[in-house]
C-alpha positions in Angstrom: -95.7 -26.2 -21.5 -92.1 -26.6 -23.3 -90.7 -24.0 -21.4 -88.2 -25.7 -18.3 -89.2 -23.9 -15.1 -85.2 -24.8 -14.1 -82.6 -25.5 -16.9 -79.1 -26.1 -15.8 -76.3 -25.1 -18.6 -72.9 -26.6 -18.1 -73.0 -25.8 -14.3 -69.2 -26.2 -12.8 -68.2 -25.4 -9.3 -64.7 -25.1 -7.5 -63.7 -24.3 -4.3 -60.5 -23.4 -3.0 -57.9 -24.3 -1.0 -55.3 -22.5 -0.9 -53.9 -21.5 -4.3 -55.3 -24.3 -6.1 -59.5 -25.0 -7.0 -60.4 -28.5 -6.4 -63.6 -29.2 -8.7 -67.0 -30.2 -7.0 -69.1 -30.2 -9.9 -68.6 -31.0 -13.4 -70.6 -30.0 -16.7 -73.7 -30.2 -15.3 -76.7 -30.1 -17.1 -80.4 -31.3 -16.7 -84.0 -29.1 -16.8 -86.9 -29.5 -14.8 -90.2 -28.7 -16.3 -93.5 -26.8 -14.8 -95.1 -29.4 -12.3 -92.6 -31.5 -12.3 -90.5 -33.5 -9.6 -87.4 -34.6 -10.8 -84.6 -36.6 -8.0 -80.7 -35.3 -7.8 -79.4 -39.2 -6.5 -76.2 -40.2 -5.2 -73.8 -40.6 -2.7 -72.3 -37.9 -0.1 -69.8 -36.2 -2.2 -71.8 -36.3 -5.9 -72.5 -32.8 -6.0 -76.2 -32.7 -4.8 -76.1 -30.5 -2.3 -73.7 -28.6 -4.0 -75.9 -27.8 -7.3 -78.8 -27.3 -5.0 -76.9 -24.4 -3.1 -76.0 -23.1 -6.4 -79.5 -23.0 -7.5 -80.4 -21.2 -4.5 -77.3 -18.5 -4.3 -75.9 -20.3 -0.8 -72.5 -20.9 -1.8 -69.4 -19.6 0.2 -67.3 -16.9 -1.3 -64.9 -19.0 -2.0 -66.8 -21.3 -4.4 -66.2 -20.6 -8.3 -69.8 -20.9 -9.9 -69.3 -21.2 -14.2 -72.0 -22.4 -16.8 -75.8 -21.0 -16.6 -78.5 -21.2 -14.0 -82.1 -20.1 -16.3 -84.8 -19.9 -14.5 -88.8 -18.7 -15.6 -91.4 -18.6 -13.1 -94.9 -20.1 -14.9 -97.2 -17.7 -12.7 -95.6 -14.5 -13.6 -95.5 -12.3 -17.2 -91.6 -12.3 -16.8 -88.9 -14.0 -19.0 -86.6 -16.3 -18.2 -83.5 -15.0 -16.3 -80.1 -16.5 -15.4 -79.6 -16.7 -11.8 -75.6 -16.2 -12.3 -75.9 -13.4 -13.8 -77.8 -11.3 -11.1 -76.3 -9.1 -8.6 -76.9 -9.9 -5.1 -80.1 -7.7 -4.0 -81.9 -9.3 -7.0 -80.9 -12.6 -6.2 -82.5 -12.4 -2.9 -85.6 -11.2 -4.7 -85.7 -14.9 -6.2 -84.8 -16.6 -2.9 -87.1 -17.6 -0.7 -90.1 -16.6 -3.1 -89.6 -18.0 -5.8 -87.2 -20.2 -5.0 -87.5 -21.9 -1.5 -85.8 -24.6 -0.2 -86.6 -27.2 2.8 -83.2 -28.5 4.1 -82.0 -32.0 5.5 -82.1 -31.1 9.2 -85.0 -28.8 10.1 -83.7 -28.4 14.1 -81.2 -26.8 12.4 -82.8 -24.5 10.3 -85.1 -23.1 13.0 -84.2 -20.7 15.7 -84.5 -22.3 19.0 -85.5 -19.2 20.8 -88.6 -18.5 18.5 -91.5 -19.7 18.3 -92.7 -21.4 15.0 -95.7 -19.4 14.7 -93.1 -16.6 14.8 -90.7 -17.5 12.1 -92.8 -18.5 9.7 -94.8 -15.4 9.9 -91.5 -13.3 10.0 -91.1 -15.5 6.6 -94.5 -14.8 5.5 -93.8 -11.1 5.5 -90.4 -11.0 4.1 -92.2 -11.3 0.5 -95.7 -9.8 1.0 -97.1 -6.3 2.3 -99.7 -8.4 5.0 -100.3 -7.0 8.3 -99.2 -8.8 11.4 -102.5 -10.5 11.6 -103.0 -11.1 7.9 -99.5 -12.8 8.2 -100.5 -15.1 11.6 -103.9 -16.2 9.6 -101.7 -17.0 6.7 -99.3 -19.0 9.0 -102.3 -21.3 10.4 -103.7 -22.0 6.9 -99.9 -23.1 5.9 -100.2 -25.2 9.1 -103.4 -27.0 8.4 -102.2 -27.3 5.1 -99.1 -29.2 5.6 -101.5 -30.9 8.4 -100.1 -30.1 11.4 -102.7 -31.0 14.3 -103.7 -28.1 16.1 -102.2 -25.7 13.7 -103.4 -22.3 16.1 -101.5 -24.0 19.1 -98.8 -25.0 16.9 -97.9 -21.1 16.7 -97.1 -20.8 20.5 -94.9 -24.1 20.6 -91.0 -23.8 20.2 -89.3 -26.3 17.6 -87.9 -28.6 20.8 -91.1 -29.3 21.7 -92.2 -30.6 18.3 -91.0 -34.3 16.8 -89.1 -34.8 13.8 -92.0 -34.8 11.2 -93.9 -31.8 13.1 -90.7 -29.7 12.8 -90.0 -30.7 8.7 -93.6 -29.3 8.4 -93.0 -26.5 10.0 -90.0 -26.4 7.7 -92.4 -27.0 4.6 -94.9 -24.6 5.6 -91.9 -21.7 5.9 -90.7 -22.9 2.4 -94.7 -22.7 1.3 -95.1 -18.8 2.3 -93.6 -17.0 -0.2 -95.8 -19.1 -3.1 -92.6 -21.0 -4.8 -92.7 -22.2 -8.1 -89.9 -23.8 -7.8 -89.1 -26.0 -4.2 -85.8 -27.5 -3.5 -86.1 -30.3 -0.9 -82.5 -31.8 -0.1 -82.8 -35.0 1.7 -86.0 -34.0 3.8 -86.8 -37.2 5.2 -83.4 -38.8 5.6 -83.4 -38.5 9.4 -87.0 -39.8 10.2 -88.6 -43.0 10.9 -90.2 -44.7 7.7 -94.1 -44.3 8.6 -93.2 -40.2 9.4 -91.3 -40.3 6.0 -93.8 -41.7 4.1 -96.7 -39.2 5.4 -93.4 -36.6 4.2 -93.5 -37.9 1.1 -97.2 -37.9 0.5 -97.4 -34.6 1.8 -95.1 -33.1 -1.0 -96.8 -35.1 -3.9 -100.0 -33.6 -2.4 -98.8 -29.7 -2.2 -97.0 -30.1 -5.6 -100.0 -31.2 -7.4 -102.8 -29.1 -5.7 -100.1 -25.7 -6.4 -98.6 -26.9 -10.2 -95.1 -26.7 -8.1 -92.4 -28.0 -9.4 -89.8 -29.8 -6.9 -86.2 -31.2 -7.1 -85.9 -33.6 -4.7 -81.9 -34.5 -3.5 -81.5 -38.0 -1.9 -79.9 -41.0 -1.8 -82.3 -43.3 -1.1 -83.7 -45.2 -4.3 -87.0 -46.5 -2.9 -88.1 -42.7 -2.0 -86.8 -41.9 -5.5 -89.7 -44.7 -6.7 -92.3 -42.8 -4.6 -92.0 -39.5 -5.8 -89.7 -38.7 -9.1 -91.2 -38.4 -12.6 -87.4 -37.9 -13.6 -84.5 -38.6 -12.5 -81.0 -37.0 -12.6 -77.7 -39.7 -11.5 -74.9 -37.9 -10.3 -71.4 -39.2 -9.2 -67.9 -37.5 -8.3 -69.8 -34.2 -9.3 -71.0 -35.5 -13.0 -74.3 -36.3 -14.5 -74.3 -40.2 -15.2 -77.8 -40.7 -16.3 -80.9 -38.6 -16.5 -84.1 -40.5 -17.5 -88.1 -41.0 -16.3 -88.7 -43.1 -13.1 -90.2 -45.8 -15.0 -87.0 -46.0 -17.7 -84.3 -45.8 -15.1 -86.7 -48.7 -12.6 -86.9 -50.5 -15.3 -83.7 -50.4 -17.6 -81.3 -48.7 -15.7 -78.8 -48.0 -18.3 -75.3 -47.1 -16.2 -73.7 -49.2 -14.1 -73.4 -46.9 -11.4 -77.3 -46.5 -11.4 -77.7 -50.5 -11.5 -75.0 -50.4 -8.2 -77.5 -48.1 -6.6 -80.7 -50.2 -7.2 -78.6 -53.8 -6.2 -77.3 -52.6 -3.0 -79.6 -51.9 -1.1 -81.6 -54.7 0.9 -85.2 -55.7 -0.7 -87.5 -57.6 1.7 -88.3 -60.2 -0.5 -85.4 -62.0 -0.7 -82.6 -62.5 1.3 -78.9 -62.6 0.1 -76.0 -63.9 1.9 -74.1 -60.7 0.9 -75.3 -57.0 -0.6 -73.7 -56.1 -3.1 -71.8 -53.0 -3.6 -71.7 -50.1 -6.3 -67.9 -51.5 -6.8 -69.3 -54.5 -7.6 -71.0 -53.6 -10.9 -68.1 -50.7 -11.9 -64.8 -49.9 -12.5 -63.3 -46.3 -11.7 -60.2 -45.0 -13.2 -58.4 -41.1 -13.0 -57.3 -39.7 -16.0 -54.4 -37.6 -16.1 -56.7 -34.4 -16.7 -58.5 -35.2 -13.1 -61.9 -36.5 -14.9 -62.8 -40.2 -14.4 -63.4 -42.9 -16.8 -65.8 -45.9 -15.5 -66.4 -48.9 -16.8 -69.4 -51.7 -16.5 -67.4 -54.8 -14.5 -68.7 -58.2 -16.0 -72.0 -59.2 -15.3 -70.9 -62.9 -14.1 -69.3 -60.9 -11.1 -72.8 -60.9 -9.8 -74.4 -63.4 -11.3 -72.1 -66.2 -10.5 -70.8 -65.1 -7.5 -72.2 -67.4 -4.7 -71.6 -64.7 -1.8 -74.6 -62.7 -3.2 -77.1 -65.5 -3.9 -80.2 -65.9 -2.0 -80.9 -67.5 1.5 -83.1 -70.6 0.9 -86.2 -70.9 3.5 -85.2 -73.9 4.6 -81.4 -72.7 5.3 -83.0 -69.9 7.7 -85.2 -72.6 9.3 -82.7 -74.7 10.3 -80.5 -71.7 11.4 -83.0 -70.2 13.6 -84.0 -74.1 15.0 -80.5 -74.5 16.0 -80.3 -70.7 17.8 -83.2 -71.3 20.0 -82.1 -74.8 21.5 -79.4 -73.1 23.1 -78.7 -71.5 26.7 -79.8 -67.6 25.5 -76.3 -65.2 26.4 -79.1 -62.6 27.4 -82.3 -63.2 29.1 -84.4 -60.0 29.7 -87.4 -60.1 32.4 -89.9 -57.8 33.2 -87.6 -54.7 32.6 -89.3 -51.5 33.3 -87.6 -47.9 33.0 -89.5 -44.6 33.9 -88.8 -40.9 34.1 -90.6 -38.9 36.3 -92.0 -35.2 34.8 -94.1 -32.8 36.3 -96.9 -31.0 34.6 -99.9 -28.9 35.6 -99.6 -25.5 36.7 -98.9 -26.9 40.1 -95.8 -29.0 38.6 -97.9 -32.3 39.7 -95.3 -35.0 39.6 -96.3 -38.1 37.5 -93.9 -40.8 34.9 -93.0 -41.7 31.3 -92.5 -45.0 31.0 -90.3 -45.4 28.2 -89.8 -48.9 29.1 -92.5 -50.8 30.3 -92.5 -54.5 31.3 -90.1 -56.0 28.4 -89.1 -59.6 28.4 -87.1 -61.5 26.0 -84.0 -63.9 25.3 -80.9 -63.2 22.9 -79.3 -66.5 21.9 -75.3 -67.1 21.1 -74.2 -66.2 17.9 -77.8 -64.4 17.0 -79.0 -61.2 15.3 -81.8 -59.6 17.4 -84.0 -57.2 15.1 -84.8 -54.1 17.2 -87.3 -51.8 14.8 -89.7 -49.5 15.4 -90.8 -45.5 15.6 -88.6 -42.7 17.5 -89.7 -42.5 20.9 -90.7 -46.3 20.8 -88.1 -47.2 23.6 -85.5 -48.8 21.5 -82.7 -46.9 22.4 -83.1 -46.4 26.0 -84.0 -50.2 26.4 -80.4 -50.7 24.7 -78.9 -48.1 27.6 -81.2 -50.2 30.3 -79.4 -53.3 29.0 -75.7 -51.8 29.3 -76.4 -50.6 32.7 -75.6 -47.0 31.3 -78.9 -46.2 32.7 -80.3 -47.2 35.9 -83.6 -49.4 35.4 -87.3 -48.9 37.0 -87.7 -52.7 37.6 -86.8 -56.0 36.3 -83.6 -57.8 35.9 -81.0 -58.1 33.2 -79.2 -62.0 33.1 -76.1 -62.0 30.7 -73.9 -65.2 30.9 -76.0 -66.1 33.9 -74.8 -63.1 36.3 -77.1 -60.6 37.0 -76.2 -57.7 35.4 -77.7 -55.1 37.6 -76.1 -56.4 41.6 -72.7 -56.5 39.9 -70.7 -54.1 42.0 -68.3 -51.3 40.0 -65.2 -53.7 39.5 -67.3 -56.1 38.2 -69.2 -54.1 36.0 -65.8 -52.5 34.1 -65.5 -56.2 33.6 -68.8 -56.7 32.0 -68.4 -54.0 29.9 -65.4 -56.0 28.3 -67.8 -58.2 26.8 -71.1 -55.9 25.7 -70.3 -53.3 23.7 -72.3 -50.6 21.8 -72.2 -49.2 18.4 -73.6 -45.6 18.1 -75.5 -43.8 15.1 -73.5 -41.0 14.9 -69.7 -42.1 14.6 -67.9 -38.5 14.8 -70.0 -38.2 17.4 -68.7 -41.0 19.5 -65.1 -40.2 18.7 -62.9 -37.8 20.8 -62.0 -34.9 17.8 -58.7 -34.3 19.5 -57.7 -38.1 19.9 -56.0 -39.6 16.7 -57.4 -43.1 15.6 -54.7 -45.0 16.9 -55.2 -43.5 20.7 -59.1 -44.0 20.2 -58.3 -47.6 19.1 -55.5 -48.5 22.3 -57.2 -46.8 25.0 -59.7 -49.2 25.9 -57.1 -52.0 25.5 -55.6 -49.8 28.5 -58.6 -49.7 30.3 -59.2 -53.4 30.3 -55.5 -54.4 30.7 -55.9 -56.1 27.1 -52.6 -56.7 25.4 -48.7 -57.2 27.1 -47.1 -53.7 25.9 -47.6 -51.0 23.7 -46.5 -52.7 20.9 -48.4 -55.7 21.6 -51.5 -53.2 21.4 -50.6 -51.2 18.4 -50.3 -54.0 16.3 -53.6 -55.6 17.6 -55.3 -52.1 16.5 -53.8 -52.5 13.1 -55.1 -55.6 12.4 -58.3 -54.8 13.1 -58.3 -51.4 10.5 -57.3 -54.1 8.5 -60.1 -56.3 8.9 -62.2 -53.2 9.0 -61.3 -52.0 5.7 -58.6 -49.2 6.5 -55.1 -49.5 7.2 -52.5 -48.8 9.3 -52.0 -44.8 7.8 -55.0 -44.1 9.6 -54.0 -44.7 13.4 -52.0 -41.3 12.8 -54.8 -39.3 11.3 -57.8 -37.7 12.9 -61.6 -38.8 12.8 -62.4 -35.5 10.7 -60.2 -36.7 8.0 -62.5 -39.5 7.3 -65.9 -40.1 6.0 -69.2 -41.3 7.2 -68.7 -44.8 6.4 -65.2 -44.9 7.6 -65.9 -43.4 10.8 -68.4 -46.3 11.4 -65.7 -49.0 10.3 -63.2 -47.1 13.0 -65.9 -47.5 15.9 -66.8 -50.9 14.5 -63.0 -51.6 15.1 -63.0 -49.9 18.4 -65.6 -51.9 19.7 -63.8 -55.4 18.7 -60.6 -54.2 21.0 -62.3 -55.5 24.1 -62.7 -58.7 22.8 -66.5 -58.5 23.2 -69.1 -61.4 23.1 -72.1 -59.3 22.7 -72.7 -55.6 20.8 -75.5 -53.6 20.0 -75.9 -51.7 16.7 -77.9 -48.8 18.0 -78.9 -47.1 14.7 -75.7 -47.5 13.6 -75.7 -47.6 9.6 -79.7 -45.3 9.3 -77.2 -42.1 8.1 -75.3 -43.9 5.6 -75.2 -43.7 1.9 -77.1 -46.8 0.3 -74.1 -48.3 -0.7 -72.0 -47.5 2.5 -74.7 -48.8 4.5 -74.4 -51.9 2.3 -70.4 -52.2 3.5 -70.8 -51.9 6.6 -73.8 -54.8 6.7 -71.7 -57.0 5.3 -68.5 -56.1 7.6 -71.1 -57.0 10.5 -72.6 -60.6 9.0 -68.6 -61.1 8.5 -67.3 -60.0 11.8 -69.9 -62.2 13.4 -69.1 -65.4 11.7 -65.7 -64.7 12.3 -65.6 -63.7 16.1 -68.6 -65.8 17.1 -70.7 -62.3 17.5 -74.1 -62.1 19.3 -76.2 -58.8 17.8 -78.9 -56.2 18.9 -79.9 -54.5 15.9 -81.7 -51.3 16.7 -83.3 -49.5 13.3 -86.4 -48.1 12.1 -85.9 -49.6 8.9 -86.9 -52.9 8.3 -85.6 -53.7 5.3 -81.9 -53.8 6.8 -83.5 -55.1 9.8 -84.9 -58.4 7.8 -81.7 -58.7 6.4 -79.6 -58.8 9.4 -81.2 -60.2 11.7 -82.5 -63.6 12.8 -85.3 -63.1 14.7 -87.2 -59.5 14.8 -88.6 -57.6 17.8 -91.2 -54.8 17.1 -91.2 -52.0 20.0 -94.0 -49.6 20.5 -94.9 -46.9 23.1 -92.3 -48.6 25.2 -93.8 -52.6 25.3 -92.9 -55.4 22.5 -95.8 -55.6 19.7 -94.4 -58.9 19.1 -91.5 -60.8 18.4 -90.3 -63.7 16.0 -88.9 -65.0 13.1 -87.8 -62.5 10.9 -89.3 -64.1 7.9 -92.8 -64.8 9.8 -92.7 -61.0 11.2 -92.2 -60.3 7.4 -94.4 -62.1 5.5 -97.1 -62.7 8.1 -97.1 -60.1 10.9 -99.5 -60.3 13.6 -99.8 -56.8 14.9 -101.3 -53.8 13.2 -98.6 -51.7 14.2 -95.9 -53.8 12.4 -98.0 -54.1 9.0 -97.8 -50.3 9.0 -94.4 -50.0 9.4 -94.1 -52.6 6.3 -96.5 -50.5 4.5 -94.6 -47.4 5.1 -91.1 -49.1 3.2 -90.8 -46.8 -0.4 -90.7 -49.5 -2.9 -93.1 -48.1 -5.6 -94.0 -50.8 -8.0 -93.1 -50.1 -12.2 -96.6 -50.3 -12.5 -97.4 -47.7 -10.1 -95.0 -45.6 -11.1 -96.0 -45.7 -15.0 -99.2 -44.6 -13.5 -97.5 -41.5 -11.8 -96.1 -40.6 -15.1 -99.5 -41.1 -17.1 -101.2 -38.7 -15.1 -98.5 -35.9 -15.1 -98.7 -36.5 -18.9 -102.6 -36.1 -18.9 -102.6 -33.2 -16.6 
């Protein structure tokens, strides 16, 4: 067919503030074709979610919407219509049925008081005449369709008491009722462990080829863009940069922003002493009209540049020799941490042990790899180890004092010198404290620093070796982004002059090339302040990267634990080959293939 299913005109969008429009998106324009999956790619702020809104009619009021939105449905006698041009009852005829979307946070997106069964069945019936029970048979064939086990109980159960990946098929299976022909999916697996994201992933190729749907998929991730696009659209600062195939862009990625995306993130076959970054490989400039004019920096910057050259075998050999014949900082034995729960009709009491027996050592100046699934253990094991939990059983040796007979006084103490590094930085920051009170109050706390002065200007120095400056100890942490958030709790952290910290998911919700920053803030931070590291992600890629030696967790015990090179190359454990099985990294030869047979069919 020659007909685009989706073809986007010169699409701009404003918003505004105050009297004036500040642009979001630029002279859009791409098409997506019958069947097809096409990737929107690029940082937070590039405009994807923005045009995907767009698409569906989502925006606020106050967004100006100019250019053309066609759109022709392949499985009905109808000609193409532009979505901008319809009133708002006819839009919503479009929405939802034709249209559907699947959004990046599915806890969100469902009503906590309903039960799945419900809402998709309340969906179902929005755009068809079935009866109540036509409608719940419909919702258990969507269910076993998206492969939900136990799709009739699945109808009963409300969306807290599904994981991640049950509740994003529930969220599919909504998107699924109306019949699309067209499905938005806007960062649908960002948030979930790699093996759950890659059944995701499958899942969609599966639906989209057995239904002729076509999807456009918005992410930042490049190796999921390998997995699943057949075209791909680059956007930046709300313009298009480069629209090509899969294969063209893997192969001979033509922009330098595209060839940023593809270098910075960490590949587990080679290990650099640096990432690079996207400003590595281009230079921005403002012109006086607001649009922005990037050139290609010189390709010696990366080439010749001895920061981002790879780690020899024999370098990491010696490295991890020399860790392990010293006295370990941390030595973990037998730790155990259970909850009790009751269940039965009787409320019988029994325990989840989301801890179980775990014994290990962390060595000065190390990076401990912490990986596996949600619900693995991980993060509770890192709250077992600061003593913000109360453990089952076992004991906790840091510096050679037990960490769990310390009495309060010496535990404030303690707490000086093991520090932790959340996932979500707004999160961890008080939204009514400005940056420079977040940054001197635990210098208070901990009697660090003769006066005020004294303690302001330590706080500036470390924005500074953080990446900010002193302008932001007066601002607030909404006023900053993702990655700068993260930088400011990074900072935080080092007030307390700490020997040990532990990353705790602390980079899995950042952009490709933030999370490449902020890696290489933590390999320089340690170097320079003598660091020792837990690294808790489900990602192993950053986790080989980091780290020194690797831990695998699963079910609440260690899988195993070693080298991160051996755990790698040669792992011992089932469990860990499917989690390196699980990392998108589509080969060019498997994604030609992809391409061959959406040409064929």
């Amino acid at each position: 067919m020659s007909t685009p299913i989706l073809d986007i005109r010169n699409l701009c969008i404003d918003f505004q503030q105050e009297k004036d429009f500040v642009p979001a998106v630029q002279d859009v324009s791409f098409h997506l074709m019958p069947g097809e999956t096409v990737c929107v790619v690029g940082e937070s702020g590039s405009g994807k979610s923005v045009t995907s809104l767009a698409i569906m009619g989502l925006l606020v009021p106050t967004a100006r919407v100019r250019g053309s939105l066609w759109f022709w449905n392949p499985n009905r006698a109808s000609a193409a219509v532009d979505l901008l041009q319809l009133s708002p009852d006819e839009r919503r005829a479009y929405r939802g049925g034709q249209i559907a979307m699947i959004f990046q946070e599915p806890m969100t997106s469902l009503n906590p008081v309903y039960t799945c069964g419900a809402q998709v069945i309340e969906a179902i019936r929005l755009h068809s005449p079935l009866s109540e029970a036509e409608a719940q048979q419909q919702a258990i064939d969507l269910f076993r369709e998206v492969k939900l086990p136990e799709p009739e109980a699945m109808m009963d159960r409300y969306p807290h008491q599904l994981s991640g990946g049950q509740i994003q098929r529930v969220m599919i299976a909504m998107a699924l009722s109306g019949n699309p022909a067209l499905l938005i999916a806007d960062e649908p697996t960002t948030a979930l462990d790699v093996t759950i994201q890659a059944t995701i992933l499958e899942l969609l190729r599966e639906i989209g080829s057995r239904r002729q749907m076509s999807v456009l998929f918005v992410t930042h991730d490049m190796g999921v863009v390998s997995e699943i696009a057949d075209r791909v659209v680059v956007m930046y600062r709300g313009q298009v940069m480069e629209v090509a195939s899969a294969y063209d862009l893997f192969a001979h990625p033509q922009h330098p922003y595209t060839k940023g995306l593809l270098n910075c993130r960490p590949t587990p076959e080679r290990r650099l002493y640096r990432l690079p970054t996207v400003s590595d490989f281009m230079q921005v400039s403002t012109a006086a009209d607001g649009s922005i004019q990037i050139e290609p920096q010189p390709r010696s910057i990366i080439d010749n540049n001895p920061r981002f050259a790879t780690v020899s075998a024999a370098e990491r050999a010696d490295r991890y020799e020399d860790l392990i014949q010293q006295t370990p900082l941390l030595s973990v034995r037998h730790l155990t941490k259970r909850y009790p729960v009751r269940t039965g009709i009787w409320g019988r009491k029994s325990f989840l042990n989301a801890v179980e027996d775990v014994s290990f050592d962390v060595y000065p100046g190390e990076t401990l790899g912490l990986v596996g699934e949600s619900g693995c253990g991980k993060s509770t094991l890192s709250r077992v180890l600061l003593r913000l939990i109360e453990p089952t059983a076992g004991e906790v040796i840091f510096d050679g004092k037990s960490v769990f007979q310390l009495n309060e006084s010496e535990l404030r103490q303690l707490r000086q010198e093991m520090q932790i590094v959340f996932q979500n930085p707004y999160g961890s920051m008080d939204p009514r404290q400005s940056i420079g009170s977040a940054l001197i109050e635990p210098m208070l706390i901990h009697h660090i620093g003769a006066n005020h002065q004294e303690r302001y200007q330590k706080a500036v120095a470390l924005l500074e070796r953080v990446g900010l400056d002193e302008s932001a100890m007066s601002r607030m942490p909404h006023e900053f982004s993702g990655g700068q958030q993260q930088r400011i709790c990074i900072a935080r952290t080092l007030t307390c002059n700490p020997r040990f910290i532990i990353c705790d998911e602390s980079v899995s919700a950042l952009d490709v090339s933030v999370q490449a920053q902020v890696l290489n803030l933590l390999k320089d931070l340690q170097q320079d302040f003598g660091l020792t590291y837990i690294f808790i992600s489900h990602d192993l890629s950053v986790v080989k990267f980091v780290s020194d030696r690797i831990m695998v967790m699963n079910q609440g015990k260690i899988e195993e634990i070693g080298p991160a090179d051996a755990i790698y190359t040669n792992p011992s454990r089932d469990y860990t080959r499917q989690l390196i099985n699980a990392i998108p990294s589509a080969t060019l030869e498997e994604i030609q293939q992809r391409q061959s047979r959406l040409v064929r069919a």
